[in-house]
PDB file with SEQRES, HELIX, SHEET and CRYST1 records, atoms N, CA, C and O in Angstrom:
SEQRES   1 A   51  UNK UNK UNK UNK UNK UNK UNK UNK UNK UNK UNK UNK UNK          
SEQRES   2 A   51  UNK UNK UNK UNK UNK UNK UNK UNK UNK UNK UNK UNK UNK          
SEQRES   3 A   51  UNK UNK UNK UNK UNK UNK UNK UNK UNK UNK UNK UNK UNK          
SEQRES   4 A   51  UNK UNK UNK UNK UNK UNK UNK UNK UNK UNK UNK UNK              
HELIX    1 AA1 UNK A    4  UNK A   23  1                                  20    
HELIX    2 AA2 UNK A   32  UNK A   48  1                                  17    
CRYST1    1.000    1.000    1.000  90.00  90.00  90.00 P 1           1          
ATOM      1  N   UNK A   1    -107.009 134.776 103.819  1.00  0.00           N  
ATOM      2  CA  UNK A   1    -107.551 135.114 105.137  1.00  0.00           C  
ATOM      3  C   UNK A   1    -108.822 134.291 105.367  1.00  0.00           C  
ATOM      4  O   UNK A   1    -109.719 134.470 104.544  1.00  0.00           O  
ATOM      5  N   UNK A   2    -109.079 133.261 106.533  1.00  0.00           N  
ATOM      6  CA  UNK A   2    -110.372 133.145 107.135  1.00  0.00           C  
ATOM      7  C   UNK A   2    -110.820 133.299 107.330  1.00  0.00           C  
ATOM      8  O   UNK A   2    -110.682 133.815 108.439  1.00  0.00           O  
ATOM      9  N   UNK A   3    -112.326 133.240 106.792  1.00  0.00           N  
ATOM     10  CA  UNK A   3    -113.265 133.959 107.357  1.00  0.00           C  
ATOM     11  C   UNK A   3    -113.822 133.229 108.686  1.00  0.00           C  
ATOM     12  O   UNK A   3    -113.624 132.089 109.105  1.00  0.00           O  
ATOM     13  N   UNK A   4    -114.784 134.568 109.326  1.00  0.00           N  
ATOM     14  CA  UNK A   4    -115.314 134.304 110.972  1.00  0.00           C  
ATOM     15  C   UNK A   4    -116.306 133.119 110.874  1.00  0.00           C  
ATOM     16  O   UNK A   4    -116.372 132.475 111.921  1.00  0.00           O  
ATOM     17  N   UNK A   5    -117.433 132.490 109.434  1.00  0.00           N  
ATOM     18  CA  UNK A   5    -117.412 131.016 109.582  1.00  0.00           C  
ATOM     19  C   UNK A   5    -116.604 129.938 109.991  1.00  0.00           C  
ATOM     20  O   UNK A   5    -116.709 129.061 110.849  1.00  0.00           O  
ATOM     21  N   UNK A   6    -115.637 130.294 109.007  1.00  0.00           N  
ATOM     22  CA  UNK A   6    -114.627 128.995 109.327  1.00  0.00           C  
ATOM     23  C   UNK A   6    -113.820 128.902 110.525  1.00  0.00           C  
ATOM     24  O   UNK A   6    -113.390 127.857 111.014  1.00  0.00           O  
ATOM     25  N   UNK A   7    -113.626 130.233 111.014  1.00  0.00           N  
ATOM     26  CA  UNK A   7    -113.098 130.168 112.238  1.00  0.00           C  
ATOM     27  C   UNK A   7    -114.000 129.705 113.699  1.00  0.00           C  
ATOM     28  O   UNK A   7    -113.494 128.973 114.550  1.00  0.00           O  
ATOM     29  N   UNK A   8    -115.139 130.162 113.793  1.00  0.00           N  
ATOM     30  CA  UNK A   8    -116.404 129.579 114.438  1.00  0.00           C  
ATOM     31  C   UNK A   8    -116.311 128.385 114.236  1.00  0.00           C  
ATOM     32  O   UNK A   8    -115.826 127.801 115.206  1.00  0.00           O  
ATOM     33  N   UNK A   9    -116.734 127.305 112.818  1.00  0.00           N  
ATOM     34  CA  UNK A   9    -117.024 125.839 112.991  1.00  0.00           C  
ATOM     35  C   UNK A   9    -115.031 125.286 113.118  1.00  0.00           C  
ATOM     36  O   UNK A   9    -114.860 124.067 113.085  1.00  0.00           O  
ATOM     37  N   UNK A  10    -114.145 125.894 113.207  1.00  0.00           N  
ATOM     38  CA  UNK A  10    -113.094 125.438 113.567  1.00  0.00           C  
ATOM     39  C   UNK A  10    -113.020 125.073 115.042  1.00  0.00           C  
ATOM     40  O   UNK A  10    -112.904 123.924 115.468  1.00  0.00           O  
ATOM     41  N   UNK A  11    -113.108 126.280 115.837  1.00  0.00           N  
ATOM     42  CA  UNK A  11    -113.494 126.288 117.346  1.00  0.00           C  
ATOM     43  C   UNK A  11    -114.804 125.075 117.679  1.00  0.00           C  
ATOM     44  O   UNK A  11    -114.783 124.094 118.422  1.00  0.00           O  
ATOM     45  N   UNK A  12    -115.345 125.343 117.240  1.00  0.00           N  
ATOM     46  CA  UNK A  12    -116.895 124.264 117.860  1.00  0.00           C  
ATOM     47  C   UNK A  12    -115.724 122.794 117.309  1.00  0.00           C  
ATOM     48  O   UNK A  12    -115.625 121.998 118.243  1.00  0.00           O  
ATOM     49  N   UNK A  13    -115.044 122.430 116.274  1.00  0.00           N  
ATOM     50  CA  UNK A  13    -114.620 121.337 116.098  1.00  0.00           C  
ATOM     51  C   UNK A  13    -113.709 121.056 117.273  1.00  0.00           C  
ATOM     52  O   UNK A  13    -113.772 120.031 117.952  1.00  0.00           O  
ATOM     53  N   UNK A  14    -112.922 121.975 117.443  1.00  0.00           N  
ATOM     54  CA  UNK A  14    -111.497 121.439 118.497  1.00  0.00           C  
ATOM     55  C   UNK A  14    -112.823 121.532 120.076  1.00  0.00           C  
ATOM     56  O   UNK A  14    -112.382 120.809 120.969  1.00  0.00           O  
ATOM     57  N   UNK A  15    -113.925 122.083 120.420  1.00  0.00           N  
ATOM     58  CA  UNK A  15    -114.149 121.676 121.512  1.00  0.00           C  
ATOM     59  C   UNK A  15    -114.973 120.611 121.695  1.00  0.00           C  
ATOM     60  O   UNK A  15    -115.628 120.460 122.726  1.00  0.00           O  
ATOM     61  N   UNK A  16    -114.998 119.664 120.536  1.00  0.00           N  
ATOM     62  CA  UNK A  16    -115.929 118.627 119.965  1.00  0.00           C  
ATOM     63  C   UNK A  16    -114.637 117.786 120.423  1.00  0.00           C  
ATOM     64  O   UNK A  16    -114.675 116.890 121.266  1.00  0.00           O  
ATOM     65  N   UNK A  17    -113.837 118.083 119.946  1.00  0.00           N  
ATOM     66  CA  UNK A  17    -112.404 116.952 120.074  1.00  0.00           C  
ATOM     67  C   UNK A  17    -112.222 116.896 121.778  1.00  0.00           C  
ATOM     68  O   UNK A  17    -112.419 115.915 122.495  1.00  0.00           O  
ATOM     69  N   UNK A  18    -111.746 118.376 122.228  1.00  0.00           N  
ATOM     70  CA  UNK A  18    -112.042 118.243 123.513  1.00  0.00           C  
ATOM     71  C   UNK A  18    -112.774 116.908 124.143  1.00  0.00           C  
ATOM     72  O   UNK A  18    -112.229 115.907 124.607  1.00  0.00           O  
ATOM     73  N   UNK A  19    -114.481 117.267 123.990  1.00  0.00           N  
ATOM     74  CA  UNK A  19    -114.913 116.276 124.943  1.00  0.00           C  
ATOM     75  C   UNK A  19    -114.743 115.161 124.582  1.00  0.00           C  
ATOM     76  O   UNK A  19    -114.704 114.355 125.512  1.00  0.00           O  
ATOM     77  N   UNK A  20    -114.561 114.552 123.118  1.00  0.00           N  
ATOM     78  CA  UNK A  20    -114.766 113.634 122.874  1.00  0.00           C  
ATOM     79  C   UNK A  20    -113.415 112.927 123.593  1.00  0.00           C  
ATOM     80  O   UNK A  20    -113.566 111.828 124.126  1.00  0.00           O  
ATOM     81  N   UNK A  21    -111.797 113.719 123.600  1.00  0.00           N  
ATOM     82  CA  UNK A  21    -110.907 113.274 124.360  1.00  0.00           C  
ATOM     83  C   UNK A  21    -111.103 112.507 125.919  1.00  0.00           C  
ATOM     84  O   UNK A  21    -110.681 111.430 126.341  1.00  0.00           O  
ATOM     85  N   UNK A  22    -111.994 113.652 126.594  1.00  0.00           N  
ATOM     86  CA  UNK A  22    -112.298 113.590 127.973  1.00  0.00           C  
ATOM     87  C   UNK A  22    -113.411 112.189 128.086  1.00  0.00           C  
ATOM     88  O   UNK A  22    -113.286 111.222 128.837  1.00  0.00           O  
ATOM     89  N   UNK A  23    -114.542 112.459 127.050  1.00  0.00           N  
ATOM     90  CA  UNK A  23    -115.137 111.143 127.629  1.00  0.00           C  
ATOM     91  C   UNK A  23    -114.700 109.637 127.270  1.00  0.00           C  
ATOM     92  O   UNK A  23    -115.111 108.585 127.761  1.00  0.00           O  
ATOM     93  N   UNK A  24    -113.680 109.869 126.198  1.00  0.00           N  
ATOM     94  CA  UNK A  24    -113.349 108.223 126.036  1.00  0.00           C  
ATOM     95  C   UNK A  24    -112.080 108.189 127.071  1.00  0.00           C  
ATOM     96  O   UNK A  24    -111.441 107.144 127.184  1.00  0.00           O  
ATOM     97  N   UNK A  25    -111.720 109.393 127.846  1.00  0.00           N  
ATOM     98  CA  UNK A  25    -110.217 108.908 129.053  1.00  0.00           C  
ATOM     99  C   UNK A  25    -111.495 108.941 130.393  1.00  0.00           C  
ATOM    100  O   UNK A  25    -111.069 109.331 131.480  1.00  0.00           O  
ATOM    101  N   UNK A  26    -112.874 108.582 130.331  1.00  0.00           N  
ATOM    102  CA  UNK A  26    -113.159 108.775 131.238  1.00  0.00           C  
ATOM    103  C   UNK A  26    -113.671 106.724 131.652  1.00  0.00           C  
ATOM    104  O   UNK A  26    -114.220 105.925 130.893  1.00  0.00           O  
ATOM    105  N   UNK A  27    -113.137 106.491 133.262  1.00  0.00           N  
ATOM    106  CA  UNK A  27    -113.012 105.441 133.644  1.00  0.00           C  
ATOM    107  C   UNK A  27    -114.376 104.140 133.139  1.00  0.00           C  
ATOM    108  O   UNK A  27    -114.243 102.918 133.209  1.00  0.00           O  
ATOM    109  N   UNK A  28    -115.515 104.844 132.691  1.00  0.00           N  
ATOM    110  CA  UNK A  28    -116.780 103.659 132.135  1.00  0.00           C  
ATOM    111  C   UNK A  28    -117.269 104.925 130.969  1.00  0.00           C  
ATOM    112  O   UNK A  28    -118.172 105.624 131.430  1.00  0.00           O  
ATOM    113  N   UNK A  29    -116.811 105.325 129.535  1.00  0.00           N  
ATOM    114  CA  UNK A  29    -116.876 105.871 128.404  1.00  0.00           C  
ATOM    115  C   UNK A  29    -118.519 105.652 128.332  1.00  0.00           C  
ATOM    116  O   UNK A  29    -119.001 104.636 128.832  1.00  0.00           O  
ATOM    117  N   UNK A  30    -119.429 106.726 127.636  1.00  0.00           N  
ATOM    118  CA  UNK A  30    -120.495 106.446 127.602  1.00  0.00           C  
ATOM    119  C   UNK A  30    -120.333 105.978 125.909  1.00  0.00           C  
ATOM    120  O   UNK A  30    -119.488 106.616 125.282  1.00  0.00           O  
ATOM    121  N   UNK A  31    -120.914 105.163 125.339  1.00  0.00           N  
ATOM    122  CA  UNK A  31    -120.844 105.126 123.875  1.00  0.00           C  
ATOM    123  C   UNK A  31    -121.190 105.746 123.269  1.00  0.00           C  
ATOM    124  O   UNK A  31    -120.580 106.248 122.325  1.00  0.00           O  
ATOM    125  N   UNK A  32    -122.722 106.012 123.708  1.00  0.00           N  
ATOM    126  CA  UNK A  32    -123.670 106.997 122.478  1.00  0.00           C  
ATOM    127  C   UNK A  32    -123.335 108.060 122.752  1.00  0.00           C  
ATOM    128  O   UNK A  32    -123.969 108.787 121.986  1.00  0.00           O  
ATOM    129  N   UNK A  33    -122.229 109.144 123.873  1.00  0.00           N  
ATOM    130  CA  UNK A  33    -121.941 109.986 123.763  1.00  0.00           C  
ATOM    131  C   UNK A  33    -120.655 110.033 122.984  1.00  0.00           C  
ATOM    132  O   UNK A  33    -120.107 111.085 122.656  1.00  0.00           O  
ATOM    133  N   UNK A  34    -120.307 109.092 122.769  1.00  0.00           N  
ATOM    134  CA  UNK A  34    -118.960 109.208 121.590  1.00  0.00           C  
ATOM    135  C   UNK A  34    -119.581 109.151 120.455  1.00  0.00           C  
ATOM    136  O   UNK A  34    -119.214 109.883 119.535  1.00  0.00           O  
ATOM    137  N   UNK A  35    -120.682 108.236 120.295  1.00  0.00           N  
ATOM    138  CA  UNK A  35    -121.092 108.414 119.088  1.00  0.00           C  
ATOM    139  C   UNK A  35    -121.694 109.668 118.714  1.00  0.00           C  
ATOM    140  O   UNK A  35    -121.604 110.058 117.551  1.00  0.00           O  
ATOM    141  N   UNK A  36    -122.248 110.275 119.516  1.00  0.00           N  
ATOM    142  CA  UNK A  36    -122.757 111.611 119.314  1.00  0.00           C  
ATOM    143  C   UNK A  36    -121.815 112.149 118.441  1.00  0.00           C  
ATOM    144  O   UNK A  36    -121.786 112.218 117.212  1.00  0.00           O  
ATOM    145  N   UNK A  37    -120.822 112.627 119.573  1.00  0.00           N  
ATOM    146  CA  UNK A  37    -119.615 113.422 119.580  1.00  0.00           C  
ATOM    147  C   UNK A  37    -119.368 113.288 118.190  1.00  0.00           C  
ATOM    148  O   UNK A  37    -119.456 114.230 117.403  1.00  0.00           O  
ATOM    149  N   UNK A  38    -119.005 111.923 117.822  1.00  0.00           N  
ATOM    150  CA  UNK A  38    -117.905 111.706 116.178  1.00  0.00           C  
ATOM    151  C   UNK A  38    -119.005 112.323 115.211  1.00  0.00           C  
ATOM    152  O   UNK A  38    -118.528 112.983 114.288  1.00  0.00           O  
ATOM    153  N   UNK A  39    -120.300 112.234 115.250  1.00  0.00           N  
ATOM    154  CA  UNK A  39    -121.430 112.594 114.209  1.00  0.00           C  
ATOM    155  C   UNK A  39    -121.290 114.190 114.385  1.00  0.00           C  
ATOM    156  O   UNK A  39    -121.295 114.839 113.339  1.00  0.00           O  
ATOM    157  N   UNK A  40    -121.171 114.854 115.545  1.00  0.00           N  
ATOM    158  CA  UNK A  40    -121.156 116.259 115.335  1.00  0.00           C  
ATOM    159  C   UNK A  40    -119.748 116.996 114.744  1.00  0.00           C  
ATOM    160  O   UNK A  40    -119.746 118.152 114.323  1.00  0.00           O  
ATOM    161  N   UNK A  41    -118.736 116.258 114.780  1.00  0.00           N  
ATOM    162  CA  UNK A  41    -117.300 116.089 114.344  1.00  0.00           C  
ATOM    163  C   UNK A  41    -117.255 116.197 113.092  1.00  0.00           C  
ATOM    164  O   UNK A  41    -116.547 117.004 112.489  1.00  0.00           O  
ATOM    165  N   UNK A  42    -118.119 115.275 112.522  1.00  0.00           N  
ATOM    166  CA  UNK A  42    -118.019 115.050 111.663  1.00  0.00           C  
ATOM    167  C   UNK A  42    -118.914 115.825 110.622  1.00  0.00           C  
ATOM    168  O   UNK A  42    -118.586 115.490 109.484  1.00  0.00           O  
ATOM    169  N   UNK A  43    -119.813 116.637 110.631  1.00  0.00           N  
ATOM    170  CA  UNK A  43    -121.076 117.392 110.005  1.00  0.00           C  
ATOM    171  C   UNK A  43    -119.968 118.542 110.025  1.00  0.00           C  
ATOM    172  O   UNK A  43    -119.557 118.989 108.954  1.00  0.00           O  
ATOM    173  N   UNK A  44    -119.505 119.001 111.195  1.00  0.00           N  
ATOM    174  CA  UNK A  44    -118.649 120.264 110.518  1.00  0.00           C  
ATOM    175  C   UNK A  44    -117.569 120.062 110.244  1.00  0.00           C  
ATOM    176  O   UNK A  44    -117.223 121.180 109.863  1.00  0.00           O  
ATOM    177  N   UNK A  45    -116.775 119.473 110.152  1.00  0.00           N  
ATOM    178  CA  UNK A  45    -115.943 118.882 109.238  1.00  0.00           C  
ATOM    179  C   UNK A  45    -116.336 118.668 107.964  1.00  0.00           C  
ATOM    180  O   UNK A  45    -115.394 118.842 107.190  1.00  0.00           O  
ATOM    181  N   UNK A  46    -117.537 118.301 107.329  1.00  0.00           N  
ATOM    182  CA  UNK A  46    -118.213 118.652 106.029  1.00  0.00           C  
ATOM    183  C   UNK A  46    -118.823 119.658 105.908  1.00  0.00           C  
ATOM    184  O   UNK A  46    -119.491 119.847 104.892  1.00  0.00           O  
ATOM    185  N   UNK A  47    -118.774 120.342 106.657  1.00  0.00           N  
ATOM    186  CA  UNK A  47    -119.068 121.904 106.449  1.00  0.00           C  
ATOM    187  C   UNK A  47    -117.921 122.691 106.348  1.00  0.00           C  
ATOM    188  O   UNK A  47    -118.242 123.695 105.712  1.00  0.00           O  
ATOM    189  N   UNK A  48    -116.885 122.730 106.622  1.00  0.00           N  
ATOM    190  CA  UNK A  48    -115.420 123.196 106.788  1.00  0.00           C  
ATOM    191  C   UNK A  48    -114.861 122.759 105.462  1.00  0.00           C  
ATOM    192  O   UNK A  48    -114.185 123.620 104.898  1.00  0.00           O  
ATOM    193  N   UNK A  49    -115.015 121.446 104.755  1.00  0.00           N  
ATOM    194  CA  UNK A  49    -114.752 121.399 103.877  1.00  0.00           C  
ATOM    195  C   UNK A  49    -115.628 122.368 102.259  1.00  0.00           C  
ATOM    196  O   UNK A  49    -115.071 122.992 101.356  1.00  0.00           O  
ATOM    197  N   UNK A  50    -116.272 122.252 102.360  1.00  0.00           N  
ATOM    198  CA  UNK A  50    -117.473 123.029 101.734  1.00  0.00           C  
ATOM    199  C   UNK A  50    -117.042 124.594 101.620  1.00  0.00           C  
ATOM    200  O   UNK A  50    -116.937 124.968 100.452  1.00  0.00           O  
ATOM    201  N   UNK A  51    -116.779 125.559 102.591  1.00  0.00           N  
ATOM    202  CA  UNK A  51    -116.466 126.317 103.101  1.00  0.00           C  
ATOM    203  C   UNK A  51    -115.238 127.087 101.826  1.00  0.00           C  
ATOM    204  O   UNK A  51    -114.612 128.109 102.111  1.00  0.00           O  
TER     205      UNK A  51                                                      
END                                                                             
């Protein structure tokens, strides 16, 4: 069973994916907001692993 951590930084990940979907289908992509995006993606994703 999962616990309500992992289920929390699961959710914050898929709405990380979300935007990050939306701003690279968006017509002039900002970069440093993708780059954001993949760095926050990516911290809980090493936290999820950890977990």
């Amino acid at each position: 069973m999962e616990s309500s951590h992992v289920h929390a930084l699961q959710s914050k990940h898929d709405r990380l994916e979300a935007l990050l979907h939306d701003e690279m289908n968006r017509p002039a992509p900002n970069a440093a907001t993708i780059q954001e995006l993949k760095k926050r993606k990516l911290i809980i994703k090493e936290e999820l692993q950890q977990a």
